[in-house]
C-alpha positions, 0 to 999 in steps of 0.5 A: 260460556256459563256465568259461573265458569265465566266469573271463576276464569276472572276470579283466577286471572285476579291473582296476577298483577295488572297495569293500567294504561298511565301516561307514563306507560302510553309514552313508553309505548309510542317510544317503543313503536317509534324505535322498533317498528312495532304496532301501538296495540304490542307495544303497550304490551312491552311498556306495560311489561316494563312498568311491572319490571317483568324481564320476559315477554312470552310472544309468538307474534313479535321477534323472538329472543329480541330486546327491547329496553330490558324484555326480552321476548320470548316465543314459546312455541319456537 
């Protein structure tokens, strides 16, 4: 991919809100992966939707239409 296309698609993805990986949110991960069974990796994912207070979790990976402390995900191709 060209520098320029390359620094363009990371401008843009700038827009949005990111949640740095904090304790608070490392913990509600493995309390996520612990209660529902999920891997580390998409349960930070869940903690990190929940910190930014985000309701839906657009997912083809886990269980669609499930809850999980507030998010619910979403499959969109379902």
């Amino acid at each position: 991919m060209p520098h320029e296309i390359a620094t363009g698609l990371i401008r843009t993805w700038l827009r949005f809100r990111v949640q740095d990986i904090t304790v608070p949110v490392l913990m509600d991960a493995l309390e996520i992966k612990s209660k529902h069974g999920f891997s580390y990796w998409d349960s930070a994912v869940v903690a990190s939707a929940r910190a930014l207070g985000c309701k839906q979790l657009y997912s083809e990976y886990m269980d669609h239409g499930r809850d999980v402390g507030g998010v619910v995900i979403i499959n969109p191709f379902r």
